[in-house]
C-alpha positions, -999 to +999 in steps of 0.1 A: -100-225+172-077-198+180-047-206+205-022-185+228-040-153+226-052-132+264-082-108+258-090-084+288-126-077+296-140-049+318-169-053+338-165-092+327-184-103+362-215-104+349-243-095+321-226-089+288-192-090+303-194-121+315-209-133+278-178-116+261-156-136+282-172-173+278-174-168+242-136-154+242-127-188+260-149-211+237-131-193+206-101-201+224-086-173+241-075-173+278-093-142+298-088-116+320-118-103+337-122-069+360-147-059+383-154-033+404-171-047+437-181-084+428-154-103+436-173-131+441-190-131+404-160-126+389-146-159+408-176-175+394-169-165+357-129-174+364-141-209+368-161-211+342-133-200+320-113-222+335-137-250+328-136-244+290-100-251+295-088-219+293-067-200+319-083-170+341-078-141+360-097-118+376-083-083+387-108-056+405-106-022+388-130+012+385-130+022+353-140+057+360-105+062+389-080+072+363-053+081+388-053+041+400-045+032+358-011+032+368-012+006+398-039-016+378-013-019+350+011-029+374-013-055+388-015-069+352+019-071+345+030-089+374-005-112+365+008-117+331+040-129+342+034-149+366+004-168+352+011-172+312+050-157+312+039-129+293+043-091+287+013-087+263-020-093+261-040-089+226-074-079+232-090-051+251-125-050+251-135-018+272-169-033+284-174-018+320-203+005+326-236+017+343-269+029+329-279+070+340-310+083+325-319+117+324-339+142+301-324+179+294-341+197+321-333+167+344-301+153+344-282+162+378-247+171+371-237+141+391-249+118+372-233+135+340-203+136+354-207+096+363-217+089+329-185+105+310-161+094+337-173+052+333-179+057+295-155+077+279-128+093+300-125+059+319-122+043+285-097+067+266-070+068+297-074+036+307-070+022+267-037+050+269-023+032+300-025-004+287-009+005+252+024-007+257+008-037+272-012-046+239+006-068+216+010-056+183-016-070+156-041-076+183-071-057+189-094-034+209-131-036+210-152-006+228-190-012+238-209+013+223-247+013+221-284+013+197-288+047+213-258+063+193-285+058+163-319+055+178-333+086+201-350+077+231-357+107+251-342+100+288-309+088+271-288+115+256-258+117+280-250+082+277-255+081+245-234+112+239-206+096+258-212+065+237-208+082+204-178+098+214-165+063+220-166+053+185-155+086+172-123+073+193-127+040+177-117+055+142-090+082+150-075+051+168-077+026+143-055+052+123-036+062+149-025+024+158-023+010+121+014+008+121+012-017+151-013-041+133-040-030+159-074-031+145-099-008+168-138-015+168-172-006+180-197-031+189-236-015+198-261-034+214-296-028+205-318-036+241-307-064+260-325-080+290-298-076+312-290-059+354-281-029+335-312-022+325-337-040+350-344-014+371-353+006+333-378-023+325-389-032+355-406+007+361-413+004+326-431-029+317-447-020+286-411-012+274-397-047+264-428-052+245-426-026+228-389-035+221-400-070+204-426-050+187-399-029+173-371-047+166-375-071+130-362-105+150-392-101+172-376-100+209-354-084+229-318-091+232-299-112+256-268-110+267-258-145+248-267-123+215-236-104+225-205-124+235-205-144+200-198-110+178-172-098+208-155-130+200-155-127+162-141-094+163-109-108+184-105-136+156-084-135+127-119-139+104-119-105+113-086-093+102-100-069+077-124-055+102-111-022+115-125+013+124-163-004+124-191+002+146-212-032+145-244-028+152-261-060+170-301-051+180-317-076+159-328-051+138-341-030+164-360+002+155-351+002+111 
């Protein structure tokens, strides 16, 4: 079990946040979770942290208000100091987003606008602020997605956004190498989560066809998640770096 090490989850208050950061604590990491306008969920996953025996802390933030960066890295330092003693953390994992749909003729420029915000602008400034806070030879994970390889019509802004993200992933896996900092993708295939109920819910044939389509035979759940999160803040994977790891069960091949 790894000891000493702080990860920092976005959007850890629920769904596959909130996997990312049990499975952190059960590798043996203490967590930081954000969240955006569930305080009370994020409480909720604190204590389960905390009940792993690992220490917690939850901080809210909006991934997609860059001018605020500044303050929230403030927040964290004074967090860091005043619950572990600490400058640093070690991991990132830039986790926090929504699900907008919309088909070329129509997406709402909104809704565009939303989507590369949360999902990539959100991601690159925010990871920009936090650098000095990231310890050198830790790690950064970004949440990518199945849709970055598999077209489904209704989904190509977000999945745009999402392949810029791990075009990021490798220009800053060079770009930190001489700090130790290893930089990865993780995609989920479908996952039977809130992010997507409303999708499945309008759609029920969609899941089955999902399971039909995917060569485990279900869809995903968020547990499916947090477990390869975790492994890629572990030293077993020292020697991953500039990756995108796909986890869909073999969705779609």
């Amino acid at each position: 079990m790894e000891t000493g090490k702080i990860a920092l989850v976005t959007g850890g208050s629920r769904g596959l946040g909130r996997s990312m950061a049990l499975h952190l604590a059960r590798a043996g990491h203490d967590v930081i979770v954000t969240y955006k306008s569930r305080a009370d969920e994020a409480a909720e996953v604190q204590k389960q942290v905390e009940a792993l025996g690992r220490r917690a802390a939850v901080l809210p933030l909006d991934v997609a208000d860059v001018p605020s960066f500044p303050a929230f890295a403030q927040r964290l330092a004074e967090v860091l100091e005043s619950r572990w003693h600490r400058k640093h953390i070690d991991f990132l994992v830039n986790n926090g987003g929504f699900n907008g749909q919309g088909k070329l003729g129509e997406t709402q420029e909104a809704v565009f606008d939303a989507l590369a915000h949360v999902h990539f602008k959100g991601v690159y400034f925010l990871t920009q602020q936090l650098l000095p806070q990231l310890q050198d030879g830790g790690g950064i994970v970004c949440v990518s997605s199945g849709l970055t390889r598999i077209s489904i019509p209704g989904y190509a802004p977000y999945a745009a956004m999402k392949a810029a993200v791990e075009t990021l992933v490798r220009y800053w896996a060079k770009e930190l190498g001489p700090r130790r900092i290893r930089v990865n993708a993780i995609a989920p295939g479908a996952i039977a989560t809130d992010f997507s109920r409303e999708v499945y819910e309008a759609n029920p044939q969609l899941p089955v066809m999902v399971a039909q389509n995917t060569a485990l035979g279900r869809i995903g759940e968020a547990e499916d998640i947090g477990p390869v999160v975790a492994f890629l803040c572990s030293e077993a994977a020292r020697w991953v770096n500039a990756q995108r790891l796909e986890a869909s069960g073999g969705q779609m091949i």
